[in-house]
N, C-alpha and C positions, 0 to 999 in steps of 0.2 A: 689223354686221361689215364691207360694202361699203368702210366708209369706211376701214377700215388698210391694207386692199391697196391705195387708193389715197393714202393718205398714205404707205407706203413708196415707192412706184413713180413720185411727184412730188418728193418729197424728196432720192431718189434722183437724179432725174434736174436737181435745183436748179432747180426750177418757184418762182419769190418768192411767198409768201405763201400758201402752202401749207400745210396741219394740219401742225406735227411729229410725227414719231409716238412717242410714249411708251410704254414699259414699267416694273416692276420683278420683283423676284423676291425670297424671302422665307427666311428658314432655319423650320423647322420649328416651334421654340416660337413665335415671331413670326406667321407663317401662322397657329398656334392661337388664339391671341389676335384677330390681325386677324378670322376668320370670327367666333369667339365674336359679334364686332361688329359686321360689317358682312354677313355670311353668305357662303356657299360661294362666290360668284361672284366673285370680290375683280376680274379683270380687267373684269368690265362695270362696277362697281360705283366702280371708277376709272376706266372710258373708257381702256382700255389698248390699244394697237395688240398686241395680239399675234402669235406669231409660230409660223407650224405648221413640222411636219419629217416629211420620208422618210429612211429606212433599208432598207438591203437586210435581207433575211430568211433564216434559218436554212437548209440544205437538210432537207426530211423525212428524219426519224429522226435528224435531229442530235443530238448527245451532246455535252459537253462534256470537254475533254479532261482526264485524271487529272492532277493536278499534286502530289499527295501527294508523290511522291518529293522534290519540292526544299524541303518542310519535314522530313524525315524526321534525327531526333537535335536539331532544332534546339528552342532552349526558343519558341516562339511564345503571344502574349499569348491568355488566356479570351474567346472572342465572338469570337474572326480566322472572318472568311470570307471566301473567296475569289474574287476578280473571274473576271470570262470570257474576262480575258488571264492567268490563275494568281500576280495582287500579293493578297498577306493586307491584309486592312484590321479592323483591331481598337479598337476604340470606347474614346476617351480620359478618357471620363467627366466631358466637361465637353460640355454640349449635343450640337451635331450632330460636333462633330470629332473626326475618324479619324487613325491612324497608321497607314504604310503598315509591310509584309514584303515583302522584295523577293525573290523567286522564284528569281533568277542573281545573287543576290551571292556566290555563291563559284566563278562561272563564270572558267577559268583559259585558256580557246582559245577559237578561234574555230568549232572545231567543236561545241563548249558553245553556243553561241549558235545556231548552226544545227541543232542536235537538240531545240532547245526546241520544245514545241508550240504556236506561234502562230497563231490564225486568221489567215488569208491569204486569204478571202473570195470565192476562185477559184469555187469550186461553190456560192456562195449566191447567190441568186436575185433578182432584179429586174422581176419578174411582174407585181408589184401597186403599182411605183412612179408607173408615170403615171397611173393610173386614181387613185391616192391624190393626187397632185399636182392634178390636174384636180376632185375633188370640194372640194377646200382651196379652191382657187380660186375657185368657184361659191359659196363660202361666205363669199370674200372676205377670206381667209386670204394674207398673205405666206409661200411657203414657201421652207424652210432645207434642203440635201444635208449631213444633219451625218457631214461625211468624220472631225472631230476631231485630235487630237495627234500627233504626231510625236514630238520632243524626251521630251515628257513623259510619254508612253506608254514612252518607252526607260530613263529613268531610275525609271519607279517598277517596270519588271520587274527591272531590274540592278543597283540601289541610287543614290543619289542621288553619292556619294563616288566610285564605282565608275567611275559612268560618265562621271564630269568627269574621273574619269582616265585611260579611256581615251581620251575626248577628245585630249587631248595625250600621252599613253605608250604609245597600243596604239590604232592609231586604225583598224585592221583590224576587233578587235570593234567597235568603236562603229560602224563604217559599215556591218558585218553587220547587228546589229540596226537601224538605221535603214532600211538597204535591204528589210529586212520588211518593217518597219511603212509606209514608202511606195511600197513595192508595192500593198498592199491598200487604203492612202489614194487612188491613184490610181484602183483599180477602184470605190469611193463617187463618188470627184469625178465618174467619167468614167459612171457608171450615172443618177447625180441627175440631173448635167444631160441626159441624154440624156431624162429622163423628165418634162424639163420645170422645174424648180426655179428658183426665182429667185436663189437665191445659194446659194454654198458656203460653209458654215460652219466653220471652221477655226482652229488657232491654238496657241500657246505660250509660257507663261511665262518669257522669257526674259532678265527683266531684274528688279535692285533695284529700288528707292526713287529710286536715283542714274543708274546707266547696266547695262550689260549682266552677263550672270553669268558671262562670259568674252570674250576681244578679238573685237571686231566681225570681225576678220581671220577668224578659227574659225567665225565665225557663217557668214559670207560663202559659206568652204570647205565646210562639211560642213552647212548648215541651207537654205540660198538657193536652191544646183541643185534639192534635194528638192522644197522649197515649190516652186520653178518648173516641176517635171515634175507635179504634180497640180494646179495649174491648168491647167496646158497639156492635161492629161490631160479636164476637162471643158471647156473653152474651145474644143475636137476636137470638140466635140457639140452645143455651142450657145456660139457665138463668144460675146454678150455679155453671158453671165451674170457675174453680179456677185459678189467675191470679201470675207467678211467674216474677218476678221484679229483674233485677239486676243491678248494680250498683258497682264500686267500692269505696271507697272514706266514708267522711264525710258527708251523705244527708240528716241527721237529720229535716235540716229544712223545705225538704220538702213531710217528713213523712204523715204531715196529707194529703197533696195535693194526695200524694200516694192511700193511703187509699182512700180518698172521690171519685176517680175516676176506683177505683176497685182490685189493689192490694192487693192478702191475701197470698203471701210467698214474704219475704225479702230476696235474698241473696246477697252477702255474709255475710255482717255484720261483719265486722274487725273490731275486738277486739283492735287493735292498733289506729282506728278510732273513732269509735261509742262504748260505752259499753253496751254492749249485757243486763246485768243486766238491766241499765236504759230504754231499750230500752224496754225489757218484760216488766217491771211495768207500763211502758206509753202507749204500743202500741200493749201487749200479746194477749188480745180480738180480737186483728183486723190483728191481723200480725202473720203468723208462720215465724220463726227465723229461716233460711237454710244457714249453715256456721259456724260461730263461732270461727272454731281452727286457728288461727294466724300462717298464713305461712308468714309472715316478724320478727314474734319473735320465738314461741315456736318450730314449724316445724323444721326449720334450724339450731337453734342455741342454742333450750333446750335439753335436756337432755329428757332419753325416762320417768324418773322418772318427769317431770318437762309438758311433753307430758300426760301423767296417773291423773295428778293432775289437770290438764285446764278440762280434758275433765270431773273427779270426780265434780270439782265446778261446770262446766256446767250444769251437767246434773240434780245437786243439788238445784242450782238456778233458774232454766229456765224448766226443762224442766220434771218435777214432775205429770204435769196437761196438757200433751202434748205439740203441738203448737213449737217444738222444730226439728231440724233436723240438725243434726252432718257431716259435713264435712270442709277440708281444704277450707280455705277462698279464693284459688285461686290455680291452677294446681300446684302441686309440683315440684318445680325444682331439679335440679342433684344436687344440695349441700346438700338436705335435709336425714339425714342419716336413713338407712335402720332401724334399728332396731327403729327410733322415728315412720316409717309408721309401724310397727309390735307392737309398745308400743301406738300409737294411736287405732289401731281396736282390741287390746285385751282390752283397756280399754273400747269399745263401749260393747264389750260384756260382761263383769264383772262389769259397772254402767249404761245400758241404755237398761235394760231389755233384756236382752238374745241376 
C-alpha cells in the first residue's frame, strides 16, 4: 500500500519516471461479475493506487430533516428515496440508473429557497478528521477532503430546467441556493485541510460533449468566485494542498479560469472531448491529467489490443515527466468487457512503470 502514497505524491509533484498511479471503479453488475472472478479485492488484485477520504460527521442526535412537505400532491415514482439533501431518486429499471425529484421545483422566491432545510454543516464536527488522515497515511493511503458539488447539488434540489433559469431570469434564487451550498463546501475544504488531507476533492459537470452548458461569461459570474472562496477557504489551512477538479464534458475554455483560482488535477479529461495531448502541452505545468482512458470508445467497444495501445500512447506522450494519472474517464459500465478491464491494468503495469 506504501507504494500509492507515493506514486501520487511524485506524480504529483512531476518526479520522471515515476509509478503512475492508476485506478478504476466499477457500476454494480460489472463489480459482480469482476469479484465472481478475480475475488473481493479487485484494487490489489489490479495494483490499483487507490484513494482514501475524510468527512465531517453528523452532530450526536442528528436527525435528518423532514422533507415530505415538498413531495406532498405530487405523483412521485415507486422506490423514490430520499437523499440527505431531500432530491427523490427513483430506480429507472435499467441497471444502476436513477432519476432524480427535485425538492424546489415549484420554488417561486427567494425566500423559498432560504426556508429549505439544507445541511449547512455549521455544528458538525471535525473530531476524528486528522486522526483518520494520519492512520490513512501510515497505511500509505492518498487522502481526498471530499468537499463535492456545487452547481450540481443546486440543480438536482431545484430542477435541472428551473435552475438554468434562474441562472439568467432570477439570478437572486440561483445565488441564494449556491451561497448555501458554498458555505458549507467551504467549512469541508477548510476542516480537511486543516486535518491534514492531501487534496480537495471537488467538482461539476459543466459542460457537453462540445463546450459548456452555458456562456463561459455565467460560468465566470456566478460559478469561479464560489469555486475560488473554497479553495481559498482550505489553502487558509494548509497553503499547498492540492486541488482535484472534475468535470465531464468539453471545458477547455475554461482551463485557465481553472488554474488561476487553484486547480492542479484535471479529471477526467475525455479523450472523446478534450485531447489529452493538447491539453499537456498547454496546460502540463499547471495541471496533472487524472483520466484519460475513454469509456465511450476504447473501454466498450475496443478491443483489449486496442485498450494496450491508448494507454502505451498515453503514457508515451503525457506522462514521461510525471503530472500524469491513468484511469477510466468515468465508472465502468456492464457492457464494458472483462478482459479490456484485465488488458487495461496489465498495460498500466508493463508501460507506466511497475
Amino acid at each position: 500500500m506504501a507504494k500509492s502514497l507515493t506514486s501520487w505524491t511524485d506524480t504529483i509533484a512531476r518526479k520522471a519516471g515515476c509509478r503512475i498511479p492508476r485506478y478504476g471503479n466499477f457500476t454494480p453488475d460489472l463489480r459482480g461479475r469482476l469479484v465472481k472472478e478475480f475475488g473481493e479485492d479487485l484494487a490489489g488484485h489490479f495494483d490499483m493506487d487507490t484513494i482514501g477520504s475524510v468527512a465531517l460527521s453528523a452532530p450526536e442526535g442528528y436527525e435528518q430533516a423532514d422533507f415530505s412537505k415538498y413531495y406532498e400532491g405530487r405523483d412521485v415514482p415507486d422506490g423514490m428515496v430520499i437523499s440527505a439533501d431531500g432530491t427523490g431518486r427513483a430506480p429507472s429499471g435499467f441497471f444502476h440508473f436513477t432519476g432524480f425529484v427535485h425538492p424546489l421545483v415549484g420554488a417561486e422566491s427567494v425566500a423559498d429557497i432560504m426556508a429549505y432545510p439544507l445541511r449547512e454543516y455549521d455544528d458538525w464536527s471535525s473530531a476524528d478528521m486528522k486522526e483518520s488522515v494520519d492512520r490513512q497515511h501510515a497505511a500509505g493511503r492518498f487522502v481526498a477532503a471530499n468537499v463535492g458539488h456545487t452547481y450540481e447539488t443546486a440543480w438536482q434540489i431545484r430542477g435541472y430546467e428551473e435552475f438554468l433559469t434562474d441562472l439568467m431570469l432570477r439570478p437572486a434564487m440561483a445565488e441564494a441556493l449556491l451561497e448555501r451550498i458554498t458555505h458549507r463546501n467551504c467549512i469541508t475544504a477548510r476542516e480537511g485541510a486543516k486535518a491534514g488531507a492531501d487534496f480537495l476533492r471537488l467538482g461539476d459537470d459543466v459542460a457537453s460533449q462540445r463546450a459548456l452548458m452555458f456562456p463561459p461569461e455565467l460560468w465566470r459570474s456566478m460559478f469561479k468566485p464560489r469555486l475560488a472562496r473554497i479553495i481559498a477557504a482550505g489553502r487558509a489551512e494548509k497553503s499547498d494542498i492540492d486541488v482535484w477538479y472534475h468535470s465531464d464534458g468539453n471545458i477547455e475554455c475554461i482551463l485557465p479560469d481553472l488554474i488561476e483560482v487553484g486547480v492542479t488535477i484535471l479529471n477526467p479529461v475525455q479523450p472523446e472531448c478534450m485531447d489529452p495531448q493538447k491539453l499537456f502541452r498547454e496546460y502540463g505545468k499547471d495541471l496533472v491529467l487524472d483520466g484519460t482512458v475513454g469509456t465511450q470508445t476504447v473501454m466498450p467497444f475496443g478491443t483489449a489490443e486496442d485498450v494496450r495501445e491508448s494507454v502505451a500512447r498515453t503514457v508515451e506522450t503525457i506522462g514521461q515527466s510525471g503530472g500524469l494519472i491513468l484511469s477510466p474517464t468515468h465508472i465502468l459500465e456492464p457492457e464494458v468487457p472483462i478482459e479490456n478491464i484485465v488488458a487495461l491494468f496489465d498495460a498500466c503495469r508493463d508501460f507506466a512503470n511497475g
